[in-house]
C-alpha positions, -999 to +999 in steps of 0.1 A: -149-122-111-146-097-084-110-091-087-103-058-100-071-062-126-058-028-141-078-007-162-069+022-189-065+057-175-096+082-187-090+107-212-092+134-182-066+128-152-071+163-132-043+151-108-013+159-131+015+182-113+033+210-122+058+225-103+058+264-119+092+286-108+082+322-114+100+350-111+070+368-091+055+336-071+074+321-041+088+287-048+065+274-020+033+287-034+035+278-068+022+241-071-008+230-093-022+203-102-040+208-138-062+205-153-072+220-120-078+259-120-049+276-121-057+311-102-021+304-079+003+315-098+000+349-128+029+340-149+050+309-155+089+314-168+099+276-163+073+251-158+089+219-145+071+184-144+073+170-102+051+137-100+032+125-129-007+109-121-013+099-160+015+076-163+012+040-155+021+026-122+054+009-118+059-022-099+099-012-095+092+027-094+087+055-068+055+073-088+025+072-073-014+082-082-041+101-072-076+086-061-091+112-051-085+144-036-104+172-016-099+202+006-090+182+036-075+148+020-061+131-011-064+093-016-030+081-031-023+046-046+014+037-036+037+016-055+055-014-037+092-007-025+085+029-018+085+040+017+056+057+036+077+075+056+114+084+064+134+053+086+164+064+085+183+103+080+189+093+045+179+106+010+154+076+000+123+088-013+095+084+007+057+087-001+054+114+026+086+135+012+066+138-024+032+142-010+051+173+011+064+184-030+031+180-040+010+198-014+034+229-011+009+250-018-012+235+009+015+233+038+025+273+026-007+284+034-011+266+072-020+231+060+003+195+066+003+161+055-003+136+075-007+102+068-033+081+082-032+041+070+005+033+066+014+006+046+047-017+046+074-009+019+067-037-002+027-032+004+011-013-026-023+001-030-043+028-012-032+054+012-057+079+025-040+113+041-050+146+057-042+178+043-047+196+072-049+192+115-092+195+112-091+165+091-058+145+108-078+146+139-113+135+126-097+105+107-077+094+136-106+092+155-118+073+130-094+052+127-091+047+169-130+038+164-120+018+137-146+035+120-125+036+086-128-001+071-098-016+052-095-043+023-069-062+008-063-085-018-033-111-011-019-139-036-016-171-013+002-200-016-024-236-026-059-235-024-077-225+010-108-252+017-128-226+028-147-200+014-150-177+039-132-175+072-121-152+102-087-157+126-090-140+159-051-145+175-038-120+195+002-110+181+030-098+197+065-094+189+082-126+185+118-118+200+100-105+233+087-143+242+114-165+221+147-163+203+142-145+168+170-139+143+142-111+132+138-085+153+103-073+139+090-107+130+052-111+151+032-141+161+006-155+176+011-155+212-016-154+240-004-124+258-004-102+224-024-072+216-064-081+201-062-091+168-089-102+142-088-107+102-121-117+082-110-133+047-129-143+018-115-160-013-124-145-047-103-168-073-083-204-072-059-204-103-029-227-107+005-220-129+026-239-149+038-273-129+002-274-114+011-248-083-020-241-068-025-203-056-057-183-046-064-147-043-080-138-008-095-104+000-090-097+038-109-075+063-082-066+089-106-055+116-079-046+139-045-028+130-018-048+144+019-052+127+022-074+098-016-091+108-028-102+079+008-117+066+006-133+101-029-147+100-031-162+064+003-183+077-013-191+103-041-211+083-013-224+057-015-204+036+013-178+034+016-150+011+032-152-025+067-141-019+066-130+021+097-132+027+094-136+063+060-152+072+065-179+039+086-205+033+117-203+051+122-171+070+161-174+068+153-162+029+148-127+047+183-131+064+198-140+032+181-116+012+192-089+038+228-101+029+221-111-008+193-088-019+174-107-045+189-136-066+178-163-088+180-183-059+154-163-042+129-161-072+127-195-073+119-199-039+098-164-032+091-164-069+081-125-062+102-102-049+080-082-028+048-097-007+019-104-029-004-080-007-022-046-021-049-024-002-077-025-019-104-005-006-109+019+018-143+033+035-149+059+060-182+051+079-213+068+064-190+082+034-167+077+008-154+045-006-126+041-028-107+011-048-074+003-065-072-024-089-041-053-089-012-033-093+007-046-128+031-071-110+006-088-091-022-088-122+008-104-142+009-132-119-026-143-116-030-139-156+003-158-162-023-189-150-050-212-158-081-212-140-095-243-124 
């Protein structure tokens, strides 16, 4: 099976972080990440735990992990429900705000974090950022060249009768053609922006009362909003607990009103989207991979295989 489910953590995580308060280092030099060398700072008179890479991921939680990190980039995996970046003037946590805690050191000393695959809030999986304007532009042209390939697994609703298909629809904003309740809700329209999504499926697995679901890895080979949510409903097959593009999408009206109920479990049976980036692979270099995320892997293995 091709499905990557979670793994146990290594005996050596180098990604753990440390803020260290010294009384002879500023406060915005003194992060380290051990166990890293840890030339930055002389002398330590409170050493206070910031973000913690060894600890298991949390489907409900705002930690996060490092991939893979570099002088110019680190490779995050995000957790669902945290945000990428700030929407609001508020004090919600958001996955650029920690990376910001985490590179102090970096942005100190003339570097920045910039962030250069966003993912939904309720989309886990990997996030690959620049630590510095040299490497924010080079992956951006990337990225314009599309030049940086993206996977992603997605827990569907019944069993596609294909193996392997593509959808080439153009989207657009839905309210800018016909009434939406939604403001951000997309669709297929002929006057939208290019869009194209390669899909494979990797597993068919059903769960108690016979409900038929599959596990699809898609190739988004454009970058439009919410694509790949809109292209797998497209072919009938929406994703495990989307909210918006699933069953009914007056569940995300009354969920706004509601937040989540028994009412909406049943229905959604998840409460986030069933969607987690996989892999990512920048043209003639690295590739890295996340495994199923604990919420999602607890679904497929709370199954029986046909």
């Amino acid at each position: 099976m091709s499905v990557l489910l979670p793994q146990p953590l290594g005996p050596l995580i180098a990604t753990n972080s440390l803020r260290a308060i010294s009384s002879e280092t500023p406060s915005s030099a003194c992060t380290v990440r051990c166990p890293l060398v840890y030339s930055r700072v002389k002398s330590f008179s409170v050493i206070k735990p910031v973000l913690s890479a060894s600890e298991p991921l949390r489907a409900n939680h705002g930690d996060f992990r490092i991939v893979a990190e570099n002088d110019d980039l680190i490779v995050v995996t995000k957790p669902p429900f945290l945000l990428v970046h700030p929407t609001k003037p508020t004090s919600a946590r958001t996955l650029w705000g920690e990376l910001k805690q985490l590179l102090a050191f970096e942005i100190a000393n003339g570097g920045q974090v910039s962030i250069v695959n966003r993912l939904d809030r309720e989309t886990s999986g990997l996030v690959l950022v620049a630590k510095n304007a040299s490497a924010a532009r080079r992956f951006g042209l990337l990225m314009q060249e599309q030049r940086i390939a993206k996977e992603y697994l997605a827990i569907v609703w019944g069993w596609p009768d294909w193996e392997m298909t593509s959808v080439d629809a153009p989207l657009a904003r839905q309210g800018a053609h016909i009434p939406s309740p939604i403001w951000l809700k997309q669709m297929i329209h002929s006057v939208g922006a290019p869009a194209r999504t390669d899909f494979r499926v990797e597993e068919r697995f059903e769960r108690a009362g016979g409900e038929r679901f599959a596990i699809v890895r898609a190739f988004p080979r454009t970058g439009r909003t919410h694509q790949i949510r809109v292209h797998l409903s497209s072919l009938g097959h929406p994703i495990v607990g989307d909210k918006i593009y699933g069953p009914d999408e007056t569940l995300y009206l009354e969920f706004i009103k509601t937040g989540w109920t028994p009412k909406l479990e049943r229905q959604l049976l998840l409460p986030r989207h069933a969607l987690h980036s996989a892999a990512l692979e920048i043209e003639n270099g690295e590739k890295w991979t996340s495994d199923l995320p604990p919420d999602l892997a607890e679904f497929v293995m709370d199954s029986s295989l046909p």
